[in-house]
One Martini backbone bead per residue (centre of mass of N, CA, C, O) as a GRO file, in nm:
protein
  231
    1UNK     BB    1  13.418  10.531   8.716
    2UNK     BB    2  13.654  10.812   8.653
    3UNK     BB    3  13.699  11.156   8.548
    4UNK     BB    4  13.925  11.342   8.457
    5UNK     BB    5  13.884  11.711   8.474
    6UNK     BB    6  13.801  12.031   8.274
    7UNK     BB    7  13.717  12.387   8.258
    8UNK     BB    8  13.671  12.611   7.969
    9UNK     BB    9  13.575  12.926   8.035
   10UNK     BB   10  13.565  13.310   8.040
   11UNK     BB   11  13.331  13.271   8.224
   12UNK     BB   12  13.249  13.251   8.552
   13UNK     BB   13  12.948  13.157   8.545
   14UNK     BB   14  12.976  12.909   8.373
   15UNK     BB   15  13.148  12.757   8.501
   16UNK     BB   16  13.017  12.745   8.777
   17UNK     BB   17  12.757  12.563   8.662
   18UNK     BB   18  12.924  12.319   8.576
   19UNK     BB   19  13.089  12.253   8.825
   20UNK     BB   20  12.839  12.171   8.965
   21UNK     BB   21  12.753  11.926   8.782
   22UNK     BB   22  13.030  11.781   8.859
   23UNK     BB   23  12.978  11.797   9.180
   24UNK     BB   24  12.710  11.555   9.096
   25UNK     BB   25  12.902  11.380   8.956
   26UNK     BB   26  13.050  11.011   9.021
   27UNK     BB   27  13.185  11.036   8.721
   28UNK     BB   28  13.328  11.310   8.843
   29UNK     BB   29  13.643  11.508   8.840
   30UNK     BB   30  13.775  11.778   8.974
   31UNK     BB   31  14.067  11.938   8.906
   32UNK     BB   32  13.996  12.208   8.697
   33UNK     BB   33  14.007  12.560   8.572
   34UNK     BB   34  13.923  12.776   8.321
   35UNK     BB   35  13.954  13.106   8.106
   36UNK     BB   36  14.208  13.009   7.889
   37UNK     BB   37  14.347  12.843   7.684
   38UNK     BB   38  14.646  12.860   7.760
   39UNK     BB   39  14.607  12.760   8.029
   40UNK     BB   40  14.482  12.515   7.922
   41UNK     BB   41  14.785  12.382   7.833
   42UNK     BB   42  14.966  12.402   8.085
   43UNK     BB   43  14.774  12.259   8.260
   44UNK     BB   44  14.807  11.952   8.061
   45UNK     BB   45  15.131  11.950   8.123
   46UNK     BB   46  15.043  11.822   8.456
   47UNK     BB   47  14.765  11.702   8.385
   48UNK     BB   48  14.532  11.404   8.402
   49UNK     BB   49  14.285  11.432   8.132
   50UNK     BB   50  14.016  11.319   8.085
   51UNK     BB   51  13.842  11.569   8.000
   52UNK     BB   52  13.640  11.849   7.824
   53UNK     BB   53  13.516  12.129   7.897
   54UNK     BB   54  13.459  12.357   7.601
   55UNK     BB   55  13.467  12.665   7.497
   56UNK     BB   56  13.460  12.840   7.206
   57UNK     BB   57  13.424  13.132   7.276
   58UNK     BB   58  13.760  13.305   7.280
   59UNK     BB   59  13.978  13.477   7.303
   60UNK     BB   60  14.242  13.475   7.134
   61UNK     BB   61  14.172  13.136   7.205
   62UNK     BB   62  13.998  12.924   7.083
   63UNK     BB   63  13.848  12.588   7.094
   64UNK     BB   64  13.984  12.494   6.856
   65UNK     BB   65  14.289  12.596   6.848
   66UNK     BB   66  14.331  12.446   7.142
   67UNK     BB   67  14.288  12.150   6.942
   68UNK     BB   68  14.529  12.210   6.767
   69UNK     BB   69  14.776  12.249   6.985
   70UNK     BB   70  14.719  11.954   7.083
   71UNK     BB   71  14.860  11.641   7.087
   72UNK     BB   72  14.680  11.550   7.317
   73UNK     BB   73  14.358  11.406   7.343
   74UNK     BB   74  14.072  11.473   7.516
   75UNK     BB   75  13.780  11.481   7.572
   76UNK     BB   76  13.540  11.613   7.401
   77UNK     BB   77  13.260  11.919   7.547
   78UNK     BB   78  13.113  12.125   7.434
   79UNK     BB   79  13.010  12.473   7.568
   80UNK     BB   80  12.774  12.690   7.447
   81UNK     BB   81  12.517  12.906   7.266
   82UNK     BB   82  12.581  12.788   6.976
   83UNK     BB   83  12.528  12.593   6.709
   84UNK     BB   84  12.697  12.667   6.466
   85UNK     BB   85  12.941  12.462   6.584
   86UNK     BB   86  12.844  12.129   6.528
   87UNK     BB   87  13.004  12.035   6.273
   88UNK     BB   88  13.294  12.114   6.339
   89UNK     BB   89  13.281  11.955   6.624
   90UNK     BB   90  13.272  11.674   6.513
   91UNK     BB   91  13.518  11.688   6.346
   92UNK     BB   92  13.682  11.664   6.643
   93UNK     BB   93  13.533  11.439   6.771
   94UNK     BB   94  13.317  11.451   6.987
   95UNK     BB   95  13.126  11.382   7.200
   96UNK     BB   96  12.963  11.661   7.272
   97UNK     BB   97  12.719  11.934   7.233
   98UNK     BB   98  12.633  12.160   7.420
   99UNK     BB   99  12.393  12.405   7.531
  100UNK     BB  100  12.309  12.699   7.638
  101UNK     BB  101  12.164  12.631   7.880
  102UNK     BB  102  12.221  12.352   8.111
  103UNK     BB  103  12.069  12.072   8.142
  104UNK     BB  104  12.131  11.767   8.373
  105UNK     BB  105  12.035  11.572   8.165
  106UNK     BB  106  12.214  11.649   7.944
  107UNK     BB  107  12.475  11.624   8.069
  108UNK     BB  108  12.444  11.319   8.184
  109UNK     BB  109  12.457  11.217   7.904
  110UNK     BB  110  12.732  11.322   7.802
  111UNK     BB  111  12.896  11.157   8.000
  112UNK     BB  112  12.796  10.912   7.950
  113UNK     BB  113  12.951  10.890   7.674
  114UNK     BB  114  13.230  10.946   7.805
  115UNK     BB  115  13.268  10.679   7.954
  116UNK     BB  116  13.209  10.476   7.725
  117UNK     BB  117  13.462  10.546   7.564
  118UNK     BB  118  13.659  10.498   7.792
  119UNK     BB  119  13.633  10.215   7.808
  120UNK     BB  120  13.658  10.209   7.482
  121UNK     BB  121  13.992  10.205   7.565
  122UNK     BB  122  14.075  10.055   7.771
  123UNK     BB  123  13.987   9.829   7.609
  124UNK     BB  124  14.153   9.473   7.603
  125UNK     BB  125  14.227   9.208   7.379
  126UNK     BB  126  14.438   9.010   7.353
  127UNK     BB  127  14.269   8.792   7.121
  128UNK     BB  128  14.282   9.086   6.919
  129UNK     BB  129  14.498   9.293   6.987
  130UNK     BB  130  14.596   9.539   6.904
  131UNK     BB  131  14.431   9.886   6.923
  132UNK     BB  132  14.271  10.158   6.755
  133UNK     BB  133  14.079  10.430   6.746
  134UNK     BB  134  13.875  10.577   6.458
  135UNK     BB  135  13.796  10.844   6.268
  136UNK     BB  136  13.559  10.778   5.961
  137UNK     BB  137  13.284  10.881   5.828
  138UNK     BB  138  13.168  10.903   6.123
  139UNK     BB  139  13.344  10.669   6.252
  140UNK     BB  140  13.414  10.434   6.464
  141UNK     BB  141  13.735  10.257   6.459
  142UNK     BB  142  13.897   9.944   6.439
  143UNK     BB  143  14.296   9.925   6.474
  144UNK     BB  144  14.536   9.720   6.390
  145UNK     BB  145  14.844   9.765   6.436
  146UNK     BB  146  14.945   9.479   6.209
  147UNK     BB  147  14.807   9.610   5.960
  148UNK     BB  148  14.955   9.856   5.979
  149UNK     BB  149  15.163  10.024   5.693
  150UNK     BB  150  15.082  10.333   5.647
  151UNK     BB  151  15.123  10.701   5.705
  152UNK     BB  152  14.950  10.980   5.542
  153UNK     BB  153  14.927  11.299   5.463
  154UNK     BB  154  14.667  11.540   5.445
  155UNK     BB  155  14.701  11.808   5.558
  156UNK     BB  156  14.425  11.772   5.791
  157UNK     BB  157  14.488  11.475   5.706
  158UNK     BB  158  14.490  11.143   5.704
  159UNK     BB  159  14.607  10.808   5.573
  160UNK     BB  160  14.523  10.486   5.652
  161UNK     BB  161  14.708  10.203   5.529
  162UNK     BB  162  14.551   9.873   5.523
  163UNK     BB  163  14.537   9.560   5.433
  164UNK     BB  164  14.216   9.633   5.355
  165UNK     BB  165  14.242   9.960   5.357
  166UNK     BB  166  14.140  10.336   5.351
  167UNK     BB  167  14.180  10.623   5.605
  168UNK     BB  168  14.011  10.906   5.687
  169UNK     BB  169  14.192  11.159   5.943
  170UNK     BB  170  14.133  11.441   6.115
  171UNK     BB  171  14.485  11.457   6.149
  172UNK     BB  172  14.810  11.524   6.155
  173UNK     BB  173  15.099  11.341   6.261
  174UNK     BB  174  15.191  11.404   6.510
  175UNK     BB  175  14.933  11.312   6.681
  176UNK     BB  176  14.931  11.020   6.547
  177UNK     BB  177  15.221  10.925   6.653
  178UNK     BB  178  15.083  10.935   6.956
  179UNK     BB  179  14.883  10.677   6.893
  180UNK     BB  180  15.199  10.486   6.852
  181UNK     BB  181  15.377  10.221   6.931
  182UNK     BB  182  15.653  10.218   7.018
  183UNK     BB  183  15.890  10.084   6.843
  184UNK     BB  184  15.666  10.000   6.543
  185UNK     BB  185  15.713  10.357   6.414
  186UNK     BB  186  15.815  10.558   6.160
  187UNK     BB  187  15.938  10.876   6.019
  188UNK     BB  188  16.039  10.926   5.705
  189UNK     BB  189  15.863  11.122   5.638
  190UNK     BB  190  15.680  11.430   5.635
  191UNK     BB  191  15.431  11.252   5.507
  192UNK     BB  192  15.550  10.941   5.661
  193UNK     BB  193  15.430  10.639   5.819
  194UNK     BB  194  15.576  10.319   5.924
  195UNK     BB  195  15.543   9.991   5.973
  196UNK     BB  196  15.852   9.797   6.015
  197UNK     BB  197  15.701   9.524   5.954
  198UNK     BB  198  15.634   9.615   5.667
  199UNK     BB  199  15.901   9.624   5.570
  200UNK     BB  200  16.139   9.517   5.278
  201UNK     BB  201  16.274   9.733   5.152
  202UNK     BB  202  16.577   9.942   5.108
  203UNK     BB  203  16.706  10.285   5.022
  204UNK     BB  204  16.782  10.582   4.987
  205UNK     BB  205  16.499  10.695   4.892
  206UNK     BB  206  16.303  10.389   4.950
  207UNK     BB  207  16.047  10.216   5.066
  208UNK     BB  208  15.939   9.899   5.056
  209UNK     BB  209  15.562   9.811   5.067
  210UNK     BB  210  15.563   9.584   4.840
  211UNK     BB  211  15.435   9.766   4.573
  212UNK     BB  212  15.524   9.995   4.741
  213UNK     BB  213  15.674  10.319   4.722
  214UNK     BB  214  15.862  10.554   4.957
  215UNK     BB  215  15.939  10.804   5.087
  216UNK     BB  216  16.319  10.899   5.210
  217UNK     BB  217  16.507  11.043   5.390
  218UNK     BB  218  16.815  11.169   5.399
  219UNK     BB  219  16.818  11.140   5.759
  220UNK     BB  220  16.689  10.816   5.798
  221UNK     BB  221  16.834  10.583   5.724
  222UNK     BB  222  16.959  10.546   5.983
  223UNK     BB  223  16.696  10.513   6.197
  224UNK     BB  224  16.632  10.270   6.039
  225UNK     BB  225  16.806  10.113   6.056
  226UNK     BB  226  16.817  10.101   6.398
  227UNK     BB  227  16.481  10.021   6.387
  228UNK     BB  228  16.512   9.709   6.255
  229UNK     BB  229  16.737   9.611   6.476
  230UNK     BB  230  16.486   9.640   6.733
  231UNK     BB  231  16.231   9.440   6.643
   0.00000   0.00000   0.00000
């Protein structure tokens, strides 16, 4: 298995060390490097990449900004000089967190992890149904498309509510929207996204999922229609 990256840091001797360790591990394809967030904005938007190795001190936009403003996120392991951003790379969900300079083997490691993840998300098991992974309270979860019953927006977080409980996660909306199978959930209000085999009756104002009423934009109620007529 091989991971398509890209290197963005705008140290140009710092890409050099990475972009080495890249070009010797067999697991690892380089794509591009990048100086700067933006480039490596539009250039993912060209690529297909699993992995970004990520600097976060960048002028105009460091690494945290440039994955506030991606939609798709690949995996990320970030490459710093500092440890001070350890916790909040976490929130981020990262792969790894490398400290510069970079040991080899410490590389090595954090590769092993990102290979590990991109199998288990490849991963599809027939017999136990669509799903996919979220991260919750620190931990990896396995959510099954057919359970989720609607996603709710919560700041910086949405709040996940599924037949058996509900899962806080760090992403924004739309974000979360695109990790969701085309034509079998709808956002039916800026706040809220349903999964459409779970909705029971609607009028003008609400959707009712069980005994629990969401709100309804009153603008979405046609594309609501055209949606339950289709699945």
């Amino acid at each position: 298995m091989t991971l398509n990256c890209v290197v963005v840091d705008d140290s140009a001797i710092q890409r050099l060390s990475i972009v080495k360790l890249i070009e010797n591990h067999s697991a690892l394809n380089l794509i591009a490097e990048y100086s700067s967030a933006l480039e490596t904005k539009n250039g993912l938007n060209i690529h297909k990449v699993d992995l970004i190795f990520l600097d976060i001190e960048m002028p105009v936009l460091n690494g945290f900004e440039l994955l506030d403003v991606l939609n798709n996120k690949p995996q990320i392991i970030f490459v710093t000089g500092k440890t001070e951003y350890a916790f909040k790379a976490f929130n981020y969900d990262a792969t790894d967190y490398l400290q510069k300079p970079i040991t080899r083997e410490r590389f090595n490691t954090a590769v092993e992890k990102a290979v590990e993840q991109h199998k288990l998300k490849l991963d599809f098991n027939e017999t136990d149904g669509e799903h996919i992974f979220v991260k919750s309270n620190l931990k990896k979860r396995k959510v099954y498309i057919k359970n989720i019953k609607w996603i709710e927006a919560l700041g910086d977080y949405v709040k996940l509510v599924t037949e058996e409980n509900s899962l806080v996660v760090l992403s924004t909306m739309k974000a979360f929207e695109q990790e969701l199978p085309e034509g079998k959930f709808l956002r039916i209000h800026k706040s809220y996204i349903v999964n459409l085999d779970k909705v029971d009756r609607f009028n003008s104002k609400n959707v009712e999922v069980g005994a629990y009423e969401i709100p309804l934009s009153r603008n979405k109620k046609s594309e609501l229609v055209d949606a339950l007529n289709n699945i």
